[in-house]
ChimeraX commands (.cxc) that place a marker at each C-alpha (Angstrom):
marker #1 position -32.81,-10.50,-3.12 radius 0.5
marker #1 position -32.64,-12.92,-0.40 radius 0.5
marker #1 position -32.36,-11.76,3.27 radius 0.5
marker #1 position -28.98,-13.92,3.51 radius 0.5
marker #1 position -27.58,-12.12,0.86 radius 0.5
marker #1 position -28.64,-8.21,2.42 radius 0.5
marker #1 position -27.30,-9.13,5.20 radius 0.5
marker #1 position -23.54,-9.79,3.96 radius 0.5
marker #1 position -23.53,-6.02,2.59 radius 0.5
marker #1 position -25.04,-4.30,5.26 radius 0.5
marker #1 position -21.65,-3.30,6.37 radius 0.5
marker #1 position -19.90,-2.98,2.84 radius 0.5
marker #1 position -20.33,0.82,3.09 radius 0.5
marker #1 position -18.73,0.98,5.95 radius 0.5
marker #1 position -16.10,-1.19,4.98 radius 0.5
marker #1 position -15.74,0.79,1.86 radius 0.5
marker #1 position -14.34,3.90,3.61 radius 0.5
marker #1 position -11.64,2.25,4.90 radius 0.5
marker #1 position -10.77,0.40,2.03 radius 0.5
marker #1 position -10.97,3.59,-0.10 radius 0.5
marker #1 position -8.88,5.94,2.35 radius 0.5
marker #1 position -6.17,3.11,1.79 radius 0.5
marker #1 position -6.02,3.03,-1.81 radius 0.5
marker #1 position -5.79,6.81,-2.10 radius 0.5
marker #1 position -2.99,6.41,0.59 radius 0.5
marker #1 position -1.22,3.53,-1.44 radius 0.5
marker #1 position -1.53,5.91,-4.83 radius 0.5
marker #1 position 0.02,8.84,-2.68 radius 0.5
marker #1 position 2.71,7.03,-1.40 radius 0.5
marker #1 position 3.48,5.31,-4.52 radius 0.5
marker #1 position 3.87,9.25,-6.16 radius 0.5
marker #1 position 5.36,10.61,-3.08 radius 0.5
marker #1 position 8.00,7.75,-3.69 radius 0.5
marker #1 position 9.16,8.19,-7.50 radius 0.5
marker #1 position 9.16,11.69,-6.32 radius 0.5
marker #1 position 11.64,10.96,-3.50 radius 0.5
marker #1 position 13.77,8.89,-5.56 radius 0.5
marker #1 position 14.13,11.21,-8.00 radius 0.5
marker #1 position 15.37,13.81,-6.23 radius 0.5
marker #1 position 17.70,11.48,-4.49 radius 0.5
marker #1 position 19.28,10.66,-7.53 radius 0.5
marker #1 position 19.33,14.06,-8.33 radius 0.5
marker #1 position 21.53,15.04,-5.41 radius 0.5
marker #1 position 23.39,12.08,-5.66 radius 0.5
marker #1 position 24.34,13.08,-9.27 radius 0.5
marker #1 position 25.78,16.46,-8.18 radius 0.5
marker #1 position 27.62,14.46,-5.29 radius 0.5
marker #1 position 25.04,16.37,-2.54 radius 0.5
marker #1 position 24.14,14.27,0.72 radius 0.5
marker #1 position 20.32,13.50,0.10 radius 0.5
marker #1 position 18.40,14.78,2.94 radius 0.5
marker #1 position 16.56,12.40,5.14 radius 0.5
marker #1 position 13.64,14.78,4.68 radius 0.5
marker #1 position 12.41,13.06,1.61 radius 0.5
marker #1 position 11.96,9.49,3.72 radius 0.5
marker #1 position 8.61,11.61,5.89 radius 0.5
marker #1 position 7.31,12.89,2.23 radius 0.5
marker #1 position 7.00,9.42,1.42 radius 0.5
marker #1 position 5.15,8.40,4.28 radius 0.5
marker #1 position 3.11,11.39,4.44 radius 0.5
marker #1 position 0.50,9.68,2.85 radius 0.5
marker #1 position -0.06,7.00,4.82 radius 0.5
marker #1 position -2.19,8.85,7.36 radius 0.5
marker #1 position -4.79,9.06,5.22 radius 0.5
marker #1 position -5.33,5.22,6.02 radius 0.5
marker #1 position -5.66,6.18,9.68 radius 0.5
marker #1 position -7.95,8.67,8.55 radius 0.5
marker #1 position -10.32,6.62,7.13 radius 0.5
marker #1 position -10.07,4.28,10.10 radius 0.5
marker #1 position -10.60,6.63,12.68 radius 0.5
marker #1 position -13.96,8.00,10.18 radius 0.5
marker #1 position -14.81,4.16,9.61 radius 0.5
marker #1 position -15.10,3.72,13.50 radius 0.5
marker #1 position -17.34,6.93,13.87 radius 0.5
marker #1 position -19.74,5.42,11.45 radius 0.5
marker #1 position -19.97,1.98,12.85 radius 0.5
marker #1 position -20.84,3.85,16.37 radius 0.5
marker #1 position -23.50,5.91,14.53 radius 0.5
marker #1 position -24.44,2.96,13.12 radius 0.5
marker #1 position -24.98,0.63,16.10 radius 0.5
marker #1 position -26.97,3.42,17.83 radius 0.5
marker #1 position -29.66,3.25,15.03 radius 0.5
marker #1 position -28.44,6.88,13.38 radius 0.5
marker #1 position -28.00,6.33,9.58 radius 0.5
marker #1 position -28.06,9.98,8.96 radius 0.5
marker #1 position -24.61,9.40,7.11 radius 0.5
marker #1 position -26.11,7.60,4.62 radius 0.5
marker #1 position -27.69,9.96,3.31 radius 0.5
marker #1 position -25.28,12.32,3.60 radius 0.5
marker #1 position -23.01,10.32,1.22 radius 0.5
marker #1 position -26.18,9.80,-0.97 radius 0.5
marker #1 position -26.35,13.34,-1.86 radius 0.5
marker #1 position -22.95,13.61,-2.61 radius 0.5
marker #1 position -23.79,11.21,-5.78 radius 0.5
marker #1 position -26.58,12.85,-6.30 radius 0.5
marker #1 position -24.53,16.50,-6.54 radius 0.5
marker #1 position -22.76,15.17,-9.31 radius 0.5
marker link #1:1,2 radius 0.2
marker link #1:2,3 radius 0.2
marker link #1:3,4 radius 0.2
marker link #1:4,5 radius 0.2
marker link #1:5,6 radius 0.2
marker link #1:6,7 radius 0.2
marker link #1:7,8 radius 0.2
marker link #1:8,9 radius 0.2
marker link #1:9,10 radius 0.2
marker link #1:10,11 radius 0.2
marker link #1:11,12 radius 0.2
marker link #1:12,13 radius 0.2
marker link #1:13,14 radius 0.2
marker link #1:14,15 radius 0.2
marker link #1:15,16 radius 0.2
marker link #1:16,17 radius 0.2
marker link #1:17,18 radius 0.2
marker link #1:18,19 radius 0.2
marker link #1:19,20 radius 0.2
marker link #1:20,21 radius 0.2
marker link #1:21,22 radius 0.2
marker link #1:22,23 radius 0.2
marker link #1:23,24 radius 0.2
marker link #1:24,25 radius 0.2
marker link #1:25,26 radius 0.2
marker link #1:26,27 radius 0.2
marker link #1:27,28 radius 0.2
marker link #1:28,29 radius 0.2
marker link #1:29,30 radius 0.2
marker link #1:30,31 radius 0.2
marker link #1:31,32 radius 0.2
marker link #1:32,33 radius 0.2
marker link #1:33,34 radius 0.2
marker link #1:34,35 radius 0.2
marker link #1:35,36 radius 0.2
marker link #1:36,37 radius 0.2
marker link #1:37,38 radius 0.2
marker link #1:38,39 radius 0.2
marker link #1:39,40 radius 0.2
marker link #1:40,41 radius 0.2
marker link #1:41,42 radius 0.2
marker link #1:42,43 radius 0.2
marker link #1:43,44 radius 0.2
marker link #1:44,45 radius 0.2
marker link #1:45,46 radius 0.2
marker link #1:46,47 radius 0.2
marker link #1:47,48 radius 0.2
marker link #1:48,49 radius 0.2
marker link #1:49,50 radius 0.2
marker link #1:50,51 radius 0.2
marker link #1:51,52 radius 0.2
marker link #1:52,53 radius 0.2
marker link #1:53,54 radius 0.2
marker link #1:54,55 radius 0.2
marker link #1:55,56 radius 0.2
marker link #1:56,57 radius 0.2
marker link #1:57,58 radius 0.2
marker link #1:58,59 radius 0.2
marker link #1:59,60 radius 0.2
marker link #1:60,61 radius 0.2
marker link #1:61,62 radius 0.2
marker link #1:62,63 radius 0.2
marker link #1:63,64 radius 0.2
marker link #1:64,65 radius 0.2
marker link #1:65,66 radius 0.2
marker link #1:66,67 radius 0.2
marker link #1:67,68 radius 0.2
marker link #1:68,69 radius 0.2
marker link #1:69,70 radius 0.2
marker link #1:70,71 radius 0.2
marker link #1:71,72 radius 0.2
marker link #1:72,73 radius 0.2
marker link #1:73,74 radius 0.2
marker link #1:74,75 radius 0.2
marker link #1:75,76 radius 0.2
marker link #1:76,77 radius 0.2
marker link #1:77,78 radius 0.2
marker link #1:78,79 radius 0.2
marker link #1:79,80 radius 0.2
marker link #1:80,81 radius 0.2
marker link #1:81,82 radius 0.2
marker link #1:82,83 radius 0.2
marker link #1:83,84 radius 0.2
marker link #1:84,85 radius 0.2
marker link #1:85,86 radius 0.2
marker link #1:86,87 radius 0.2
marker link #1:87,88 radius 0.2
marker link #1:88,89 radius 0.2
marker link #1:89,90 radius 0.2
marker link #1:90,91 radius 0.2
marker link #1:91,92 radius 0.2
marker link #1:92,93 radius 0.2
marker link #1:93,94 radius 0.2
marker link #1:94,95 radius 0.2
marker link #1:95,96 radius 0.2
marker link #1:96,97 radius 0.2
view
């Protein structure tokens, strides 16, 4: 491989955490949101007010994004010091399975 082309991934795993903490949030909240409109309609049906309740179930999910930011940052840290010990950390976990 060329060095050019190392060098535009050497931050793809880092990138990658963030990026997957947002698409597990964006499946969550798309669940969490059927789920909420459901039972909605439900109460609606037997002429119940819908509790507001069901509008923080739906964005529940959305912290994981800030999860994986807040992880994403600690990485680049460890990463700009020179300690790549989570590397291999998340190599093992693909190795485990």
């Amino acid at each position: 491989m060329e060095t050019g082309l190392i060098t535009q991934f050497k931050d793809l795993g880092l990138v990658m955490v963030l990026a997957l903490s947002a698409i597990g949030s964006a499946a969550g909240a798309g669940v969490a949101g059927m789920a909420a409109i459901g039972a909605w309609k439900k109460n609606f049906s037997q002429n119940k007010a819908a509790s507001f309740m069901l509008v923080a179930f739906v964005g529940a999910p959305l912290t994981q994004t800030v999860y994986g930011m807040i992880v994403m940052n600690k990485m680049i840290e460890l990463a700009n010091k020179g300690q790549y010990l989570w590397v291999f950390v998340i190599m093992s976990w693909f190795w485990e399975l």
